[in-house]
N, CA, C and O atoms as a printed pandas DataFrame, in Angstrom:
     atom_number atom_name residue_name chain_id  residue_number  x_coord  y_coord  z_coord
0              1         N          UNK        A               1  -36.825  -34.607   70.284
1              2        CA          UNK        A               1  -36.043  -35.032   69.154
2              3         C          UNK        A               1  -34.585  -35.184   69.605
3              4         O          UNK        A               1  -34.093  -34.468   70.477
4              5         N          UNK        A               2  -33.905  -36.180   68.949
5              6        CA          UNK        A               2  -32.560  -36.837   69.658
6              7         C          UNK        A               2  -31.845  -35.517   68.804
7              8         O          UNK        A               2  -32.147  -35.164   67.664
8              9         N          UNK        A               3  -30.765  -34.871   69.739
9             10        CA          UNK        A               3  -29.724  -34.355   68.953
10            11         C          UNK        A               3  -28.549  -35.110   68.092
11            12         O          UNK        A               3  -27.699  -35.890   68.522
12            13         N          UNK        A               4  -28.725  -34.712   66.929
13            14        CA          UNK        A               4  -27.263  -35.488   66.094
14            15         C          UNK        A               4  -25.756  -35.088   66.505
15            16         O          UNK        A               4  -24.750  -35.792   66.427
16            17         N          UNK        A               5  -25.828  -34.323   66.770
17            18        CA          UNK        A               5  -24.360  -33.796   67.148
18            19         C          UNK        A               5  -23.719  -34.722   68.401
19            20         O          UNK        A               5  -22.718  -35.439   68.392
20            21         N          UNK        A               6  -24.775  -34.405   69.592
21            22        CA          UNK        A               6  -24.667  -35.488   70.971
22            23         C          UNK        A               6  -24.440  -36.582   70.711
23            24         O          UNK        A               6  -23.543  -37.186   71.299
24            25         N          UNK        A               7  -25.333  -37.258   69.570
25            26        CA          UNK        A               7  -25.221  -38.718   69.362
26            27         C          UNK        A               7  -24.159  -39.157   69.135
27            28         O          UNK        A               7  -23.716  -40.178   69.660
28            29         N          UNK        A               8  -23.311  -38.150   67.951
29            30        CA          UNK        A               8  -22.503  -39.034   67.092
30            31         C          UNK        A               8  -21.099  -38.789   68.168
31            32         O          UNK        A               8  -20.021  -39.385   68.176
32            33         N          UNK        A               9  -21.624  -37.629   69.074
33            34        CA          UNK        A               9  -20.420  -37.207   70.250
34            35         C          UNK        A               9  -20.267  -38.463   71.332
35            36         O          UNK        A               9  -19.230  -38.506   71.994
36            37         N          UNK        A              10  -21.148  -39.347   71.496
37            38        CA          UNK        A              10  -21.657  -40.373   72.527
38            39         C          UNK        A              10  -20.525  -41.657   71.690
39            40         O          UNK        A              10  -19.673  -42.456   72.077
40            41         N          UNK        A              11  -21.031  -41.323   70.595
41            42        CA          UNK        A              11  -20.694  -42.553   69.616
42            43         C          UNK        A              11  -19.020  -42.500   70.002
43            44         O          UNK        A              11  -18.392  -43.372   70.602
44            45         N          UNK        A              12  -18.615  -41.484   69.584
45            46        CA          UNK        A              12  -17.186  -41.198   69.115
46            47         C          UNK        A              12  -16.688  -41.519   71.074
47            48         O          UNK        A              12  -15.736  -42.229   71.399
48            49         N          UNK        A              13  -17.165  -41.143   71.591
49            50        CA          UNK        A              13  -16.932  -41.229   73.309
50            51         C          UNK        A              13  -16.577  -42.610   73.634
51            52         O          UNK        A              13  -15.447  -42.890   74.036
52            53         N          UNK        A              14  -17.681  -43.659   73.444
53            54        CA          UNK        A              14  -18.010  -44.727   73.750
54            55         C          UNK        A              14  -16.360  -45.780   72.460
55            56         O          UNK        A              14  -15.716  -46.811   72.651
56            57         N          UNK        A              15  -16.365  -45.166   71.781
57            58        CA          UNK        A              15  -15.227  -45.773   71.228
58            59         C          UNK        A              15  -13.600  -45.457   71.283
59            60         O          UNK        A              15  -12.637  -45.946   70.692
60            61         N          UNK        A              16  -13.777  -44.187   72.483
61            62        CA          UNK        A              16  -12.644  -43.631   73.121
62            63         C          UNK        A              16  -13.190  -44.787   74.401
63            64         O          UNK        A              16  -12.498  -45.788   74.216
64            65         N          UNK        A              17  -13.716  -44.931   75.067
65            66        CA          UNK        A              17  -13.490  -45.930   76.471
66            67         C          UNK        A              17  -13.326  -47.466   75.474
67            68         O          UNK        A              17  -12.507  -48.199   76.029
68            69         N          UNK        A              18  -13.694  -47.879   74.631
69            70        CA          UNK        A              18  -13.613  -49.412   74.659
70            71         C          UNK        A              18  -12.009  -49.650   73.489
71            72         O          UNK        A              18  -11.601  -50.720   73.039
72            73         N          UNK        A              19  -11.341  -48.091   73.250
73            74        CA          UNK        A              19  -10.110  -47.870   73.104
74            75         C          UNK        A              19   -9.283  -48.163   74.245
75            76         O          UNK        A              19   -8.439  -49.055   74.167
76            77         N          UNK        A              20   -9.447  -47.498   75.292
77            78        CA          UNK        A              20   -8.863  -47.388   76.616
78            79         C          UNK        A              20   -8.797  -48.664   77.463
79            80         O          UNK        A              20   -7.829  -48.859   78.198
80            81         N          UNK        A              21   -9.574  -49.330   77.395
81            82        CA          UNK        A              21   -9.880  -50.654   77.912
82            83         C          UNK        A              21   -9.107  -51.726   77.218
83            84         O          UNK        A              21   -8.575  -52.711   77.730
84            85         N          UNK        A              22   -9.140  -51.329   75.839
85            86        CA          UNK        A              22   -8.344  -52.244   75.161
86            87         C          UNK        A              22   -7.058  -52.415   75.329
87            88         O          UNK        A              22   -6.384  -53.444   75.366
88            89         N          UNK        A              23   -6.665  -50.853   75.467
89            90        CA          UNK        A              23   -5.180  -50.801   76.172
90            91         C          UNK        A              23   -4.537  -51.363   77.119
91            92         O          UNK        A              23   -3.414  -51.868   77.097
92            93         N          UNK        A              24   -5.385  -51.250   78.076
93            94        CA          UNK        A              24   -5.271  -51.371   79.515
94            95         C          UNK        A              24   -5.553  -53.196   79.404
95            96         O          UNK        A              24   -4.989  -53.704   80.373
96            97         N          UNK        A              25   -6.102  -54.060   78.704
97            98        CA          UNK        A              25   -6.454  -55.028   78.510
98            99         C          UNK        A              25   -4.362  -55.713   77.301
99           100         O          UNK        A              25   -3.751  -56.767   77.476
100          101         N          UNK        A              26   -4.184  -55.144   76.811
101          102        CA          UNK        A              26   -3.114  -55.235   75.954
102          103         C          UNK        A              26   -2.235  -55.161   77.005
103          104         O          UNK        A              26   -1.757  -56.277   77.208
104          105         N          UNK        A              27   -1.575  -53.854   78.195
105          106        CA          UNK        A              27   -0.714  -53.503   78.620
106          107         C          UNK        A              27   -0.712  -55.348   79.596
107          108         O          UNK        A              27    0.336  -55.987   79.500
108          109         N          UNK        A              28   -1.942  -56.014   80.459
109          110        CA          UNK        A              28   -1.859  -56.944   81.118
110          111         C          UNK        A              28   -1.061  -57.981   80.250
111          112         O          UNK        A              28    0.046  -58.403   80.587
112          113         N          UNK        A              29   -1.600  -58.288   79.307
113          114        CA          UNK        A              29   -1.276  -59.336   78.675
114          115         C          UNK        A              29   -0.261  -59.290   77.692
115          116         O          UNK        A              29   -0.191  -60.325   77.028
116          117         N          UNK        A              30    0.476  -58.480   77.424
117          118        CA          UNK        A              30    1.394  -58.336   76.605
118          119         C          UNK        A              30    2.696  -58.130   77.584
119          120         O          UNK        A              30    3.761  -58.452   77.058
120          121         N          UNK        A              31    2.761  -57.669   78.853
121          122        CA          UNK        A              31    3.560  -57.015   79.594
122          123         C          UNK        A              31    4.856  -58.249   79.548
123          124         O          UNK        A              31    5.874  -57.853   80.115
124          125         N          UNK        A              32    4.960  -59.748   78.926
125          126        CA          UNK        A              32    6.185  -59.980   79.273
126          127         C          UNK        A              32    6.994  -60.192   78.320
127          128         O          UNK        A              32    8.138  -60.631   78.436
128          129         N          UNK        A              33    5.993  -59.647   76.524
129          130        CA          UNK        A              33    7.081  -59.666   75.773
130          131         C          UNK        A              33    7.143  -58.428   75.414
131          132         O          UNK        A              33    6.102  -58.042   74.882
132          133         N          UNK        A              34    8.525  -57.124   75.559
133          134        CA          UNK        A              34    8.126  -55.970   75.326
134          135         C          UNK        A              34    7.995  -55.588   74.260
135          136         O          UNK        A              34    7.213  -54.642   74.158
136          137         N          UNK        A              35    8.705  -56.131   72.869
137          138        CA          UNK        A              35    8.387  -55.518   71.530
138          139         C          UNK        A              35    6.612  -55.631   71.251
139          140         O          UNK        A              35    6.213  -54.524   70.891
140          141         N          UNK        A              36    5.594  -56.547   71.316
141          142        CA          UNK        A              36    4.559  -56.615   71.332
142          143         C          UNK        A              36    3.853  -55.960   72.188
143          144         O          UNK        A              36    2.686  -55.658   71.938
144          145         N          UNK        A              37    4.554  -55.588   73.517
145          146        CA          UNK        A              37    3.819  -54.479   74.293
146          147         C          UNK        A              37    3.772  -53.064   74.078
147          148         O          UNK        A              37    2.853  -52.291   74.348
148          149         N          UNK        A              38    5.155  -52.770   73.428
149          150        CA          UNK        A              38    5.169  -51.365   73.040
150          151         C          UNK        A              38    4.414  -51.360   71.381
151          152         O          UNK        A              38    4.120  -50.367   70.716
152          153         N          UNK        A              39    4.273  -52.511   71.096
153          154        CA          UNK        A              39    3.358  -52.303   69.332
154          155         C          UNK        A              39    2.140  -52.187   69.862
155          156         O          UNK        A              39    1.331  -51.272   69.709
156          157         N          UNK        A              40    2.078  -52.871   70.305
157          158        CA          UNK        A              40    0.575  -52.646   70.323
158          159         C          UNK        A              40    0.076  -51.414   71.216
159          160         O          UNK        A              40   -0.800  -50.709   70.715
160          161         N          UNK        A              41    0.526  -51.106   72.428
161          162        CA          UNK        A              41    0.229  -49.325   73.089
162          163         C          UNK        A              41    0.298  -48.519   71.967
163          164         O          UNK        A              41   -0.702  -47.987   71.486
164          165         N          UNK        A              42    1.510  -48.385   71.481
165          166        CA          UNK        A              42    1.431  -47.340   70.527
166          167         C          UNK        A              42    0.568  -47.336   69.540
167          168         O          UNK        A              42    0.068  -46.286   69.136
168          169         N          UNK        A              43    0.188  -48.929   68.850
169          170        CA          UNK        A              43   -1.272  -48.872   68.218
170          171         C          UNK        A              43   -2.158  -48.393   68.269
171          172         O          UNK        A              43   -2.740  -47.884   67.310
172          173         N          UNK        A              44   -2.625  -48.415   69.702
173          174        CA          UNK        A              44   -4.062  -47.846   70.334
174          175         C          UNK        A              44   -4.088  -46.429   71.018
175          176         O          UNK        A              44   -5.040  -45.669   71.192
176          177         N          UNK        A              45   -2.609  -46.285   71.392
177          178        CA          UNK        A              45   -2.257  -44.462   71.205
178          179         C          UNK        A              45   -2.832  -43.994   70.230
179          180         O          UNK        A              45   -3.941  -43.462   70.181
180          181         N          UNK        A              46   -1.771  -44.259   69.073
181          182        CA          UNK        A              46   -2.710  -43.458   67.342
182          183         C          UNK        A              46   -3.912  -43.422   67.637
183          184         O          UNK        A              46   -4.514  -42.357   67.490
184          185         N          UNK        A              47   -4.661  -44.704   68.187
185          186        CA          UNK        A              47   -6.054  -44.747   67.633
186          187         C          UNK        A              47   -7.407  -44.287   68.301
187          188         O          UNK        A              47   -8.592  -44.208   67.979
188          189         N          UNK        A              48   -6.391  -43.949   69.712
189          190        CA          UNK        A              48   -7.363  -43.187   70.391
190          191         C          UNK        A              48   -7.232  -41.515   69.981
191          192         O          UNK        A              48   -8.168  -40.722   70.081
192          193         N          UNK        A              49   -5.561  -41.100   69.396
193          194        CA          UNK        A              49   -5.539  -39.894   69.117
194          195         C          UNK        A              49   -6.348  -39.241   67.943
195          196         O          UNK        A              49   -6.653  -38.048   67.931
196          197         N          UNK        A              50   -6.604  -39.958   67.154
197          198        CA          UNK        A              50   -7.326  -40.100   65.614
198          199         C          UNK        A              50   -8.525  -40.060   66.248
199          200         O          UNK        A              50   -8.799  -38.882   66.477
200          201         N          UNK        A              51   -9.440  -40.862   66.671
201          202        CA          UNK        A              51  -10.731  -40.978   67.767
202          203         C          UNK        A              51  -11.254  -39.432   68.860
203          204         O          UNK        A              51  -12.377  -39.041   69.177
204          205         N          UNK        A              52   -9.975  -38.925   69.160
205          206        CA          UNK        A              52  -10.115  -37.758   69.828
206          207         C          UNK        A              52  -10.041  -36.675   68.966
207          208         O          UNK        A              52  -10.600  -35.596   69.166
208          209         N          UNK        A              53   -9.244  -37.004   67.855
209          210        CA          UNK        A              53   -9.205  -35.727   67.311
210          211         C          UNK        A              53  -10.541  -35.183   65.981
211          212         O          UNK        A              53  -10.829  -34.091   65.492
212          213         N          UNK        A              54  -11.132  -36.757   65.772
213          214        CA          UNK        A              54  -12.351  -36.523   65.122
214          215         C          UNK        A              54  -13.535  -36.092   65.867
215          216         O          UNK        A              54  -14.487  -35.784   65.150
216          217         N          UNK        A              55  -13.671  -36.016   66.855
217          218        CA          UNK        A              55  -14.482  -35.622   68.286
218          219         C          UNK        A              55  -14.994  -33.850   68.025
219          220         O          UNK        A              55  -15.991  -33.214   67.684
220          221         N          UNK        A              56  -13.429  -33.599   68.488
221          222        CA          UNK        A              56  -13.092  -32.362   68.736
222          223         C          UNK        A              56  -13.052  -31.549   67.579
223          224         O          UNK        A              56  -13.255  -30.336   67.624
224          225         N          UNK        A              57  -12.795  -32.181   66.532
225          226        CA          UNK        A              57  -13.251  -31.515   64.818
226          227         C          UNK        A              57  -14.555  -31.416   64.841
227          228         O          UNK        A              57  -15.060  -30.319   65.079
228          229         N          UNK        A              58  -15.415  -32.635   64.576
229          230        CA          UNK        A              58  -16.996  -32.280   64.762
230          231         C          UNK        A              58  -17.332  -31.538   65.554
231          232         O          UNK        A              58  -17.884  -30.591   64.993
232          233         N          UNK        A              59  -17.302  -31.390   66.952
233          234        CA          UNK        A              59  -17.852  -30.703   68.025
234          235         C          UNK        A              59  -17.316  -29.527   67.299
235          236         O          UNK        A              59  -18.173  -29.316   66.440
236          237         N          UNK        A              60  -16.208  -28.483   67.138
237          238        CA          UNK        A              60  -15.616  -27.184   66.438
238          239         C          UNK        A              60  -16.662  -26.807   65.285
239          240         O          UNK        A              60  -17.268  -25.752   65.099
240          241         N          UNK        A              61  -16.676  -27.989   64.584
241          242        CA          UNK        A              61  -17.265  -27.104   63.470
242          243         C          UNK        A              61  -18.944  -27.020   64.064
243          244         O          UNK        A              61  -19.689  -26.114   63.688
244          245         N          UNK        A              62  -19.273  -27.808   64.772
245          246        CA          UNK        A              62  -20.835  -27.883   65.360
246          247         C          UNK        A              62  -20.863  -26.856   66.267
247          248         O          UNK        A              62  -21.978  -26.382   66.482
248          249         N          UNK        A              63  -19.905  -26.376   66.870
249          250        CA          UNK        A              63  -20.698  -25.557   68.111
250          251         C          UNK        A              63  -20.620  -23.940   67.354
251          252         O          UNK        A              63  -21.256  -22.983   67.795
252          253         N          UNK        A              64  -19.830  -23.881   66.301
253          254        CA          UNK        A              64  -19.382  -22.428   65.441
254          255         C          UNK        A              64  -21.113  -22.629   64.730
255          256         O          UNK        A              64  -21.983  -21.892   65.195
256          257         N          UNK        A              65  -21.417  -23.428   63.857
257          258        CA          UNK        A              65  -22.492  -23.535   63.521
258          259         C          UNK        A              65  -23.785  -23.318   63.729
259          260         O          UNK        A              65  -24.725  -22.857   63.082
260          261         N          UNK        A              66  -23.542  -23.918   65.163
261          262        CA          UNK        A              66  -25.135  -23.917   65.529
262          263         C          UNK        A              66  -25.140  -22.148   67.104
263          264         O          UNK        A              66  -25.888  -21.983   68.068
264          265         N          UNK        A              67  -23.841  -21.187   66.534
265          266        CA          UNK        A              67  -23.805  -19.834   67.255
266          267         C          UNK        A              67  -23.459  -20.644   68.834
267          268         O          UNK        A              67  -23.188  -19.819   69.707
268          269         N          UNK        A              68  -23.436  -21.831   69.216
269          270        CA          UNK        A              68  -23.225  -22.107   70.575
270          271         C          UNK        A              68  -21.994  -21.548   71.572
271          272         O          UNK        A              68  -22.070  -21.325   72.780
272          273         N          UNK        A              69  -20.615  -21.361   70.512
273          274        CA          UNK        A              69  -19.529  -20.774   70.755
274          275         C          UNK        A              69  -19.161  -19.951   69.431
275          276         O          UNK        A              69  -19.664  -19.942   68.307
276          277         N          UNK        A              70  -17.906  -19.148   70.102
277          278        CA          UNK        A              70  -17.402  -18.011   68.780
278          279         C          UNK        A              70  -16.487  -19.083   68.287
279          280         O          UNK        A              70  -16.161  -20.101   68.896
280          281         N          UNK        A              71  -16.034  -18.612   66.808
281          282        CA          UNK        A              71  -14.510  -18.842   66.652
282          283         C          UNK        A              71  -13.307  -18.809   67.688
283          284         O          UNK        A              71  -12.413  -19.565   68.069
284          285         N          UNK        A              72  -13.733  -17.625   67.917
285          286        CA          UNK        A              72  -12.273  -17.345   69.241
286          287         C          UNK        A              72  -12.421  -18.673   70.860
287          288         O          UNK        A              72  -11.545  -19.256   71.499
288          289         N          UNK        A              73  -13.954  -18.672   70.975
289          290        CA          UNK        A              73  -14.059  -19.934   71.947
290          291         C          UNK        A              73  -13.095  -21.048   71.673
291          292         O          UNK        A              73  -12.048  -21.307   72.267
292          293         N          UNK        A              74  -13.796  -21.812   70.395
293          294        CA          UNK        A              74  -13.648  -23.024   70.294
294          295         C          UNK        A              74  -11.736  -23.075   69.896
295          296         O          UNK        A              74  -10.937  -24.002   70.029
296          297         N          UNK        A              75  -11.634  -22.325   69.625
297          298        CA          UNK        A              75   -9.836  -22.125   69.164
298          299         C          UNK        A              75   -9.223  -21.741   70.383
299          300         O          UNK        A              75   -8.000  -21.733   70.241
300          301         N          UNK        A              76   -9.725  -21.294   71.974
301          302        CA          UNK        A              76   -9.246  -21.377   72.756
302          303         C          UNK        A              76   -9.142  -22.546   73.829
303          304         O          UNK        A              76   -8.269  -22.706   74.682
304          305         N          UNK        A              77  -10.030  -23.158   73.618
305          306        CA          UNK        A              77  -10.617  -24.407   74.211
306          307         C          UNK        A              77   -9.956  -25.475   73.384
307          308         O          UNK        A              77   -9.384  -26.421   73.926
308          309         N          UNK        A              78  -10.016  -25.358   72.270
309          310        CA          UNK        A              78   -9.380  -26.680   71.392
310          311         C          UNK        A              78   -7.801  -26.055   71.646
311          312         O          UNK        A              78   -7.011  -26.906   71.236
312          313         N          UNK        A              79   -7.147  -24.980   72.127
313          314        CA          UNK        A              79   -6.199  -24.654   71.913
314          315         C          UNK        A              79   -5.004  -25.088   70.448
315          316         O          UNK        A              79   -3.923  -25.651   70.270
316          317         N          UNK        A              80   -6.064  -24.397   69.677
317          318        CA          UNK        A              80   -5.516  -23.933   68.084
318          319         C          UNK        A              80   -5.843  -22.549   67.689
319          320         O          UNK        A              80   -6.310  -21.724   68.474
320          321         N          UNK        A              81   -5.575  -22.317   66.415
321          322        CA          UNK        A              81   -5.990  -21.268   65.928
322          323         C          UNK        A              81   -7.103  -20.538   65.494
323          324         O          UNK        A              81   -7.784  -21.423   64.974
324          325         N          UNK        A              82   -7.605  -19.692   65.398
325          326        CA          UNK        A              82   -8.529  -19.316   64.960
326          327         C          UNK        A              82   -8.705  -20.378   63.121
327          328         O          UNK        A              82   -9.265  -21.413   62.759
328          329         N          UNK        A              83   -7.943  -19.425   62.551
329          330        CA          UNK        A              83   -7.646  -20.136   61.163
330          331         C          UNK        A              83   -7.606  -21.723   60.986
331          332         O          UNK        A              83   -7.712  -22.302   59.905
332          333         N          UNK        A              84   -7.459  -22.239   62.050
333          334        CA          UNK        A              84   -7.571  -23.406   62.016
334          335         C          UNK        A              84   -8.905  -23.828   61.982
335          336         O          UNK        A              84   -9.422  -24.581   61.156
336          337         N          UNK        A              85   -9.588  -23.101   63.262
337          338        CA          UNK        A              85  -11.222  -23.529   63.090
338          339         C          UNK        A              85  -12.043  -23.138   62.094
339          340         O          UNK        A              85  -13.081  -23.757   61.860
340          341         N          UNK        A              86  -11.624  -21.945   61.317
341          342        CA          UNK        A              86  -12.193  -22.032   59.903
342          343         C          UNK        A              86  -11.897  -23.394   59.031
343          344         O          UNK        A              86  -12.836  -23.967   58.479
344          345         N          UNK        A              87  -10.603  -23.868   58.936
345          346        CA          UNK        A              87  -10.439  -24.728   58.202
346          347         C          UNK        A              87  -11.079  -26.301   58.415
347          348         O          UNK        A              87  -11.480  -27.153   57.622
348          349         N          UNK        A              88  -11.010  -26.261   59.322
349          350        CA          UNK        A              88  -12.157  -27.480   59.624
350          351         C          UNK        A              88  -13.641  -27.357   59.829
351          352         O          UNK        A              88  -14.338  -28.343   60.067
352          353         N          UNK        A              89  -13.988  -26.470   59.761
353          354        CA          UNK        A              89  -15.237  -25.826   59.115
354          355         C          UNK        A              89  -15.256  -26.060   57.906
355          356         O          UNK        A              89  -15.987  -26.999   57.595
356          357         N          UNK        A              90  -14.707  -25.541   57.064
357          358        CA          UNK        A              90  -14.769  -25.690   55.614
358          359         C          UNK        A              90  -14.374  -27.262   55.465
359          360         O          UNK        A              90  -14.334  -27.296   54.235
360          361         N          UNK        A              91  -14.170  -28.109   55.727
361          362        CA          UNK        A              91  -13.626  -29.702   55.555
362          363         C          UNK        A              91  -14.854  -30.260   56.223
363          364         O          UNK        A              91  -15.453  -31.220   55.738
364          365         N          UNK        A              92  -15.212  -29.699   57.272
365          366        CA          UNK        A              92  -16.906  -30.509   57.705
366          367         C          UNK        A              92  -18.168  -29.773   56.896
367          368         O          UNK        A              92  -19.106  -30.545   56.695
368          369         N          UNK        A              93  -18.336  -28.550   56.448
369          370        CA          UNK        A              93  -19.261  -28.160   55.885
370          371         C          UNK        A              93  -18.552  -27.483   54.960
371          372         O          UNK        A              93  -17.945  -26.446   55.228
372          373         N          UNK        A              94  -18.588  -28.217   53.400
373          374        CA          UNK        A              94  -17.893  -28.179   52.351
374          375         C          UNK        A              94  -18.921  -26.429   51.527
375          376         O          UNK        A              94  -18.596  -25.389   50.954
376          377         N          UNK        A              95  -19.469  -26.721   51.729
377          378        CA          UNK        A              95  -20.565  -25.417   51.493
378          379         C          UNK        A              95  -20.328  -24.111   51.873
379          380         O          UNK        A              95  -20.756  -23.063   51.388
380          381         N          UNK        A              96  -19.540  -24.326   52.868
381          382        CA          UNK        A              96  -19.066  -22.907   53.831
382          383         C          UNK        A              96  -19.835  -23.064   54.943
383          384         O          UNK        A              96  -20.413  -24.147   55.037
384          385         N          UNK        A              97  -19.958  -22.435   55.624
385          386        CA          UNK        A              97  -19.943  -22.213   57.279
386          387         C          UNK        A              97  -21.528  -21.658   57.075
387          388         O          UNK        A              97  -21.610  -20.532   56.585
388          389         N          UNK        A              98  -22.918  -22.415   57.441
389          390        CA          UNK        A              98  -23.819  -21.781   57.904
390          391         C          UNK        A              98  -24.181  -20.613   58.454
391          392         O          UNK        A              98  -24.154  -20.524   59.681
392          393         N          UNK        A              99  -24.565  -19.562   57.701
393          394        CA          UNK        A              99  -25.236  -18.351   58.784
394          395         C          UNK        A              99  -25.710  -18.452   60.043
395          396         O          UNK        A              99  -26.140  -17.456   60.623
C-alpha cells in the first residue's frame, strides 16, 4: 500500500525542483533587464519558501502522529519550538493530535 504522507512529500518535492529550475531558467533570461530579474527571483524565492515550508509542516505534524519522532525531535530538526509543533499539529489535525 502506497504511503500518503511520502506521496504528498514527493509531490510537494517535485514542485520544489520545477521551482528551482524555473529560477535558474528566469535568472538566464531575464539577466539583462535587472528590475525584471530581481521580480521575478524574488517571486520564486516566496514560492519556493511557501513550498518548503508546507513540506516541513506536513512532515511535523505526520511524523508526531504516526510516534515516528517526539515533539522535542521534530522542533529540533525543524529548528522551532516545541509549542510551535503543537501548533501546527492542531492546524493540520483540527481534532487534536492522534493518540
Amino acid at each position: 500500500m502506497a504511503d500518503p504522507a511520502r506521496m504528498r512529500a514527493q509531490l510537494r518535492i517535485q514542485a520544489l525542483s520545477e521551482l528551482i529550475s524555473f529560477a535558474s531558467n528566469a535568472d538566464s533570461a531575464m539577466y539583462r533587464d535587472k528590475a525584471e530579474w530581481y521580480r521575478n527571483l524574488i517571486r520564486v524565492g516566496v514560492e519556493i519558501s511557501e513550498e518548503a515550508k508546507k513540506l516541513e509542516t506536513e512532515l511535523s505534524a505526520r511524523a508526531v502522529q504516526e510516534g515516528e519522532l517526539t515533539v522535542t525531535a521534530v522542533a529540533t530538526a525543524a529548528k522551532i519550538s516545541r509549542q510551535a509543533v503543537y501548533s501546527r499539529a492542531e492546524i493540520q489535525y483540527p481534532d487534536g493530535m492522534p493518540e
